[in-house]
RODO-2510 file (C-alpha; in nm, 4 decimals, decimal comma):
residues 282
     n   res          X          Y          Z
     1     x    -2,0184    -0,9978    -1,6156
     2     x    -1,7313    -0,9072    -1,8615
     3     x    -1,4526    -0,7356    -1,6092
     4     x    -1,3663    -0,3986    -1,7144
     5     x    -0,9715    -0,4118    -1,8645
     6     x    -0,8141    -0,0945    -1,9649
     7     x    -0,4588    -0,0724    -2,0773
     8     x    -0,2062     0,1533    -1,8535
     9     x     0,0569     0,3853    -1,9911
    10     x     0,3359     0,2335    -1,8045
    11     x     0,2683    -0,0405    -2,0506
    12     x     0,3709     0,1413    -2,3862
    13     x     0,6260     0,4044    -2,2031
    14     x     0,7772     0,5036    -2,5258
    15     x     0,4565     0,6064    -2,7325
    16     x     0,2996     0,9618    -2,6983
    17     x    -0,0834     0,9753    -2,6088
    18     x    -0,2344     1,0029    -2,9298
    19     x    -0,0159     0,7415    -3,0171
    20     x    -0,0769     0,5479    -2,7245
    21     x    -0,4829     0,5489    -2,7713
    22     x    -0,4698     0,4126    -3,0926
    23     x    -0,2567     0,1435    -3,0025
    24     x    -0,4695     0,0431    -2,7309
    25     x    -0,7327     0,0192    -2,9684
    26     x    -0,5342    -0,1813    -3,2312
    27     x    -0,4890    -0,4154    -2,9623
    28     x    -0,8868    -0,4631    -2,9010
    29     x    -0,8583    -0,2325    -2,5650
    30     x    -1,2050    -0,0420    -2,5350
    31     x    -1,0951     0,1380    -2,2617
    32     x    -0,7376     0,2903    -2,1623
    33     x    -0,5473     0,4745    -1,8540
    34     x    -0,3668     0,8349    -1,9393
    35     x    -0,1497     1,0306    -1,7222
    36     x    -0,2424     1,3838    -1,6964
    37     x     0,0033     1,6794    -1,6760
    38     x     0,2794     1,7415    -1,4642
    39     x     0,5875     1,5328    -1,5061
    40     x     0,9617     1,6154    -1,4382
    41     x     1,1815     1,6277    -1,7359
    42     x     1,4927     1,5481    -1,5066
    43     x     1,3348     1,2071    -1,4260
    44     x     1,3770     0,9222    -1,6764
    45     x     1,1194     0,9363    -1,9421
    46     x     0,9602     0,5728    -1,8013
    47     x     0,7834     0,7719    -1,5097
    48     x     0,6022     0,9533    -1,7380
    49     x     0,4615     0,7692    -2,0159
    50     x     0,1900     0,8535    -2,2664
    51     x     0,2091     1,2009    -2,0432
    52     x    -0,0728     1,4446    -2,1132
    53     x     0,0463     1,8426    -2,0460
    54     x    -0,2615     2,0626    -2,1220
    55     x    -0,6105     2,0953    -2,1122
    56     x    -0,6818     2,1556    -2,4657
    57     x    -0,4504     1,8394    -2,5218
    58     x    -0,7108     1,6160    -2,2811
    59     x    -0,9839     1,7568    -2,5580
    60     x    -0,8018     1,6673    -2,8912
    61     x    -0,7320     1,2993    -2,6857
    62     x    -1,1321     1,2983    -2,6466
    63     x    -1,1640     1,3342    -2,9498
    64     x    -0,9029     1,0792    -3,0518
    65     x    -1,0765     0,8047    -2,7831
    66     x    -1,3792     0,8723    -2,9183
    67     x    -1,2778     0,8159    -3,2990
    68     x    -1,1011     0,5007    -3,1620
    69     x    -1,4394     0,3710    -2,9445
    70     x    -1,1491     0,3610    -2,6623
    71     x    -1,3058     0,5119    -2,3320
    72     x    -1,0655     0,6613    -2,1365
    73     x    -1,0884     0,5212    -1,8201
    74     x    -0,8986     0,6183    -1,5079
    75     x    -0,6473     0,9516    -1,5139
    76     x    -0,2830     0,8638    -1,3115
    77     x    -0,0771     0,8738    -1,1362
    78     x    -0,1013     1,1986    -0,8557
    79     x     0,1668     1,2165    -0,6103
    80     x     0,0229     1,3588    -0,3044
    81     x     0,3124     1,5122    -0,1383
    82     x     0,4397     1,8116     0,1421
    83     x     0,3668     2,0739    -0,0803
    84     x     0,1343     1,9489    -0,3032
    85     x    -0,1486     2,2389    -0,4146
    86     x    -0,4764     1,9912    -0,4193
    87     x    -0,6833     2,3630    -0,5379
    88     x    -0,4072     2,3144    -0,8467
    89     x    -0,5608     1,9756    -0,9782
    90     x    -0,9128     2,1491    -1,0396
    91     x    -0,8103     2,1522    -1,4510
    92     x    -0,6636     1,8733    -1,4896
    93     x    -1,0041     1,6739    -1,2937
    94     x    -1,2268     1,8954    -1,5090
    95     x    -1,0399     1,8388    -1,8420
    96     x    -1,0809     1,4532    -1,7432
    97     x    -1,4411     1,4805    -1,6635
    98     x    -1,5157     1,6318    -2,0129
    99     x    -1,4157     1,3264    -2,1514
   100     x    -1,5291     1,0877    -1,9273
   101     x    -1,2827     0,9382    -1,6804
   102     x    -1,4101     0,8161    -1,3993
   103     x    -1,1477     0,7711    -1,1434
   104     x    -0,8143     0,9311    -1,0367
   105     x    -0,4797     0,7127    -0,9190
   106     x    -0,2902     0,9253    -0,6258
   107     x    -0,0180     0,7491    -0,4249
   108     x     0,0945     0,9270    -0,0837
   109     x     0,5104     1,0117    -0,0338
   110     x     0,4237     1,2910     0,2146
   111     x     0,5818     1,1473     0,5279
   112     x     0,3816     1,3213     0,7445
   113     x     0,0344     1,0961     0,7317
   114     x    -0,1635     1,3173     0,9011
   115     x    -0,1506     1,5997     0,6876
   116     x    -0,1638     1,3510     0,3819
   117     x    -0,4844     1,2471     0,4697
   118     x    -0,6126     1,6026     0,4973
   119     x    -0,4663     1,5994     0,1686
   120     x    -0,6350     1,2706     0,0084
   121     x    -0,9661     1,3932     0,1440
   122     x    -0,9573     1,7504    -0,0268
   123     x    -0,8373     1,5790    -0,3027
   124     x    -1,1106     1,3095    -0,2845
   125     x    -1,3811     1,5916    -0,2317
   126     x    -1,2701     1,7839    -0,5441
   127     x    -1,2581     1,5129    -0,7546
   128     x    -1,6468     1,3552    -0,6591
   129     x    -1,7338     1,7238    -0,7482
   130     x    -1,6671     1,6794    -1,1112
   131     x    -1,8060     1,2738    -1,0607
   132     x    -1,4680     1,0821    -1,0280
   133     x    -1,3626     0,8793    -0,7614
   134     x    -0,9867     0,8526    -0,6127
   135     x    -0,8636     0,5535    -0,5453
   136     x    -0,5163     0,4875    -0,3567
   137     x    -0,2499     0,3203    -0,4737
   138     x     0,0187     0,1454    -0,1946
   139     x     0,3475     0,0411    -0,2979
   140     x     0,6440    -0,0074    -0,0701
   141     x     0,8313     0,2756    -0,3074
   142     x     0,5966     0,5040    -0,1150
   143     x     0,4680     0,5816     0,2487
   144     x     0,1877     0,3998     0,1932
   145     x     0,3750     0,0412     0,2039
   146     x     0,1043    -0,1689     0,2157
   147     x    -0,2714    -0,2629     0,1497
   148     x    -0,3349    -0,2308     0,5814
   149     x    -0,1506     0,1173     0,5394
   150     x    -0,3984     0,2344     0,2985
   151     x    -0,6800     0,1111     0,4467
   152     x    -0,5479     0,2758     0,7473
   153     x    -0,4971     0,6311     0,6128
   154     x    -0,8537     0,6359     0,3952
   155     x    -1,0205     0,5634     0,7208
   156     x    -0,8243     0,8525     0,8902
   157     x    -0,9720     1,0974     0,5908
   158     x    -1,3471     1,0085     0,7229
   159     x    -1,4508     1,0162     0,3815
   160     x    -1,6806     0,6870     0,2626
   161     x    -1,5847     0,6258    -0,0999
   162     x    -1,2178     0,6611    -0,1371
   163     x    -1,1218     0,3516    -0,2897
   164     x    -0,7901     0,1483    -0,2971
   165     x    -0,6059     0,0176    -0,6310
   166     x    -0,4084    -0,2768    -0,5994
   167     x    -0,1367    -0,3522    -0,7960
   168     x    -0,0241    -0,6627    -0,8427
   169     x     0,3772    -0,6278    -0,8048
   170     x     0,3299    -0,4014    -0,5539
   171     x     0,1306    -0,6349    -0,3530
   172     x     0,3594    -0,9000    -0,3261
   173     x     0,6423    -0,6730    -0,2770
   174     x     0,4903    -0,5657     0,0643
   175     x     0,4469    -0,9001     0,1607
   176     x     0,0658    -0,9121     0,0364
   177     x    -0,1427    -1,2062    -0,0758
   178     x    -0,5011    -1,2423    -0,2567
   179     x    -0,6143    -1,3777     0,1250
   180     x    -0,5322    -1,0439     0,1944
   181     x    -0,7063    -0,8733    -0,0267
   182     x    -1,0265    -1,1071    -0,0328
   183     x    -1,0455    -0,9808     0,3468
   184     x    -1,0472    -0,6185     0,2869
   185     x    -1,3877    -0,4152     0,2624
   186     x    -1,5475    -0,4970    -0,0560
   187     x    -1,6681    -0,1470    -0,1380
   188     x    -1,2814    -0,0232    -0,0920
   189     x    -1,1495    -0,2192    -0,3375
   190     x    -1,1550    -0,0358    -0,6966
   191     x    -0,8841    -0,1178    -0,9403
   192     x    -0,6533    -0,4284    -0,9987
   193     x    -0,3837    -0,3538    -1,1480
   194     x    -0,2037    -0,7013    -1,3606
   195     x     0,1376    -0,7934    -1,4001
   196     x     0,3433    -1,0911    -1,3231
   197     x     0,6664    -1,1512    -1,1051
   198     x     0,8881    -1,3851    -1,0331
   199     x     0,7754    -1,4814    -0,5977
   200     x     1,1787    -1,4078    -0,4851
   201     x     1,1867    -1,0166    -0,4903
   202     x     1,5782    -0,8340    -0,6499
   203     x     1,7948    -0,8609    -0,3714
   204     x     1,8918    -0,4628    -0,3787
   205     x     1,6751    -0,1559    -0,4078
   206     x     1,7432    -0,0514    -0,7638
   207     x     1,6816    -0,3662    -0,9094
   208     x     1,3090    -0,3511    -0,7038
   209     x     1,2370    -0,0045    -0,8818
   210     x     1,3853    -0,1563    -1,2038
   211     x     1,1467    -0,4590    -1,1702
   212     x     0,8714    -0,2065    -1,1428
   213     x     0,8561     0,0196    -1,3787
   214     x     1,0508    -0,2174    -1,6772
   215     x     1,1045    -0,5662    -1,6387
   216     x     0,7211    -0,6975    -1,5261
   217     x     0,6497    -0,9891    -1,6796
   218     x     0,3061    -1,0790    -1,8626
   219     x    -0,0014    -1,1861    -1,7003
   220     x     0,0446    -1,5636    -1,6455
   221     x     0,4532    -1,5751    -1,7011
   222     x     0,5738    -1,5708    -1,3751
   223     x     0,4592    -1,6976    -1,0116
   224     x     0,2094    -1,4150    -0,8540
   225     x    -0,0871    -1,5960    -0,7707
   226     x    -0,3019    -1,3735    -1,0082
   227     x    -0,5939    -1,6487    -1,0377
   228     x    -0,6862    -1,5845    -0,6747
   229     x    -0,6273    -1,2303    -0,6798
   230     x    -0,8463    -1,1484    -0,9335
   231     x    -1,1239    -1,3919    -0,7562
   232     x    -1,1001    -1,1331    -0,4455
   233     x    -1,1849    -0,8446    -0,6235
   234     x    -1,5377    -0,7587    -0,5956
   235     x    -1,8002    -0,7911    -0,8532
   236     x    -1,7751    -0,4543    -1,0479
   237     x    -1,4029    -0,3745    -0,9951
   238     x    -1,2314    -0,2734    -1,2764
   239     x    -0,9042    -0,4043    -1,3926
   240     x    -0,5838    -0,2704    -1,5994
   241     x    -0,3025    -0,4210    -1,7670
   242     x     0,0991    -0,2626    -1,6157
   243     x     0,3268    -0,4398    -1,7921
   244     x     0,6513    -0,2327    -1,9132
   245     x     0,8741    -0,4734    -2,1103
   246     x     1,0900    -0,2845    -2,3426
   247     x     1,2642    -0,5866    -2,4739
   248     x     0,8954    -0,7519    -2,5181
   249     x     0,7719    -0,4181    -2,7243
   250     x     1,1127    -0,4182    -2,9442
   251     x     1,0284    -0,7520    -3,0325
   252     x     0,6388    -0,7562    -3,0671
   253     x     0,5965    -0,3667    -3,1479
   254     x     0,3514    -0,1830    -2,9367
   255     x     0,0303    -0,3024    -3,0606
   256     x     0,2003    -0,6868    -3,0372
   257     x     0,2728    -0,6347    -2,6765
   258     x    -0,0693    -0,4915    -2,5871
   259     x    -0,2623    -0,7462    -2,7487
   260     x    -0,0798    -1,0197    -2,5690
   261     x    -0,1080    -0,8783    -2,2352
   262     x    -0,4655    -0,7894    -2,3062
   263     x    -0,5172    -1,1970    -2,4282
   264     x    -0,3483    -1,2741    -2,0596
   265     x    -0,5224    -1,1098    -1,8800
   266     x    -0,8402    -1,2497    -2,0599
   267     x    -0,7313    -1,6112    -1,9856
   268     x    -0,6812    -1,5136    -1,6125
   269     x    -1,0901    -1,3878    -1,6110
   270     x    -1,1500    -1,7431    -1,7787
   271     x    -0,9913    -1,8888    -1,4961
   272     x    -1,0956    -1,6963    -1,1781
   273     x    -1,3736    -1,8347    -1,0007
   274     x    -1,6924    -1,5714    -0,9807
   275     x    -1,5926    -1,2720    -0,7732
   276     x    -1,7433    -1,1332    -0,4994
   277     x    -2,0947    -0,9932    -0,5135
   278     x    -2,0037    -0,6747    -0,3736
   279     x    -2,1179    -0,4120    -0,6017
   280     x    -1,8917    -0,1039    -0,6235
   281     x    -1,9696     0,2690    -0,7651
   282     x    -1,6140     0,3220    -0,9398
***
């Protein structure tokens, strides 16, 4: 089975989401990642890429994707934290329902974990009543550090189909391997999300956030073992492609830079060994 790739937004930070789709598709993506509304205009513009502020603007985009034959796959990134209003997401999960999406990105930086996994399972909840399922992301940026921390809150939510994402960076940041993720639950494990990395993390912390969310390198460039990771994923996981490289886009142009990390991450499927036969419902 053909792995499911999409292309995600941190990828092409500079392009707006019209833009952005039909990039994707000039690339030979059939199926992309958007980030839906909110945003803080104080924050550098690379937290919110390809940054989707309305409901009527998640319509046009429809209609875009659809013009494009680019599905649009999963809806991030939801920070889930003390005083976040999960009632106030019911738009943006319907807007993304009438076009399709199919799962929701939320990362936790509520310190308090308890009521963060009241939160997560609201949020979970509301979004399986409009047929999308949430899967959490860990990073060590956030208070969900790690792929055992996840693991750890979803079970604290009760809730059965929460699912984790794991992205690549961030799981050797935390000190994570593909063993590691081969011995998770099968039916937890959603979204892979690619990237490459030198193994010898920045020394300080704003180089680490740098690293993240610019200076990834492509699929295959750098020393993550991404062979193995993507051979512990379970048989009908899907897959996107992170990789913000500003330098890389100036040189290649946007649909240049997608289509080479898209090609990447093709050769890593070539490579993999067959995944697990775990069958998943995201």
């Amino acid at each position: 089975m053909t792995p499911r790739l999409s292309l995600a937004p941190l990828s092409l930070p500079e392009l707006t989401p019209d833009l952005f789709l039909r990039a994707a598709a000039a690339a030979g993506f059939s199926r992309v990642a958007l980030r839906l509304f909110g945003g803080d205009a104080a924050k550098p513009r690379i937290l919110s890429p390809a940054l989707v502020e309305s409901p009527a603007m998640v319509a046009e985009l429809g209609r875009i994707a659809a013009g494009e034959a680019v599905a649009v796959a999963e809806i991030e990134v939801l920070m889930i934290g003390r005083s976040s209003d999960i009632a106030a997401c019911e738009p943006m999960l319907a807007a993304a329902a009438g076009i399709g999406v199919g799962q929701l990105v939320a990362c936790v930086v509520d310190e308090d974990l308890g009521r963060a996994a009241e939160r997560v399972r609201d949020l979970a909840l509301l979004a399986r009543s409009h047929g999308i399922r949430l899967g959490l992301e860990f990073a060590p940026t956030t208070r969900l550090r790690s792929l055992d921390a996840a693991l750890a809150l979803i079970e604290a939510t009760g809730e059965a189909d929460i699912g984790i994402v794991v992205d690549a960076l961030h799981l050797a940041r935390s000190g994570g391997t593909a063993a590691d993720v081969a011995a998770a639950p099968g039916d937890r494990l959603c979204l892979l999300q690619l990237c490459d990395a030198p193994l010898v993390a920045p020394v300080n912390p704003e180089d680490r956030m740098r690293e993240a969310r610019e200076r990834r390198l492509v699929p295959g460039a750098g020393e993550i073992d991404l062979v193995s990771l993507v051979a512990a994923m379970p048989a009908g996981a899907s897959f996107s492609v992170e990789v913000p490289d500003a330098e890389r886009v100036a040189r290649l142009g946007p649909v240049g830079h997608a289509r080479g990390v898209r090609e990447a991450a093709e050769r890593l499927f070539a490579q993999a060994p067959p995944r697990r036969e775990r069958l998943l419902g995201c």
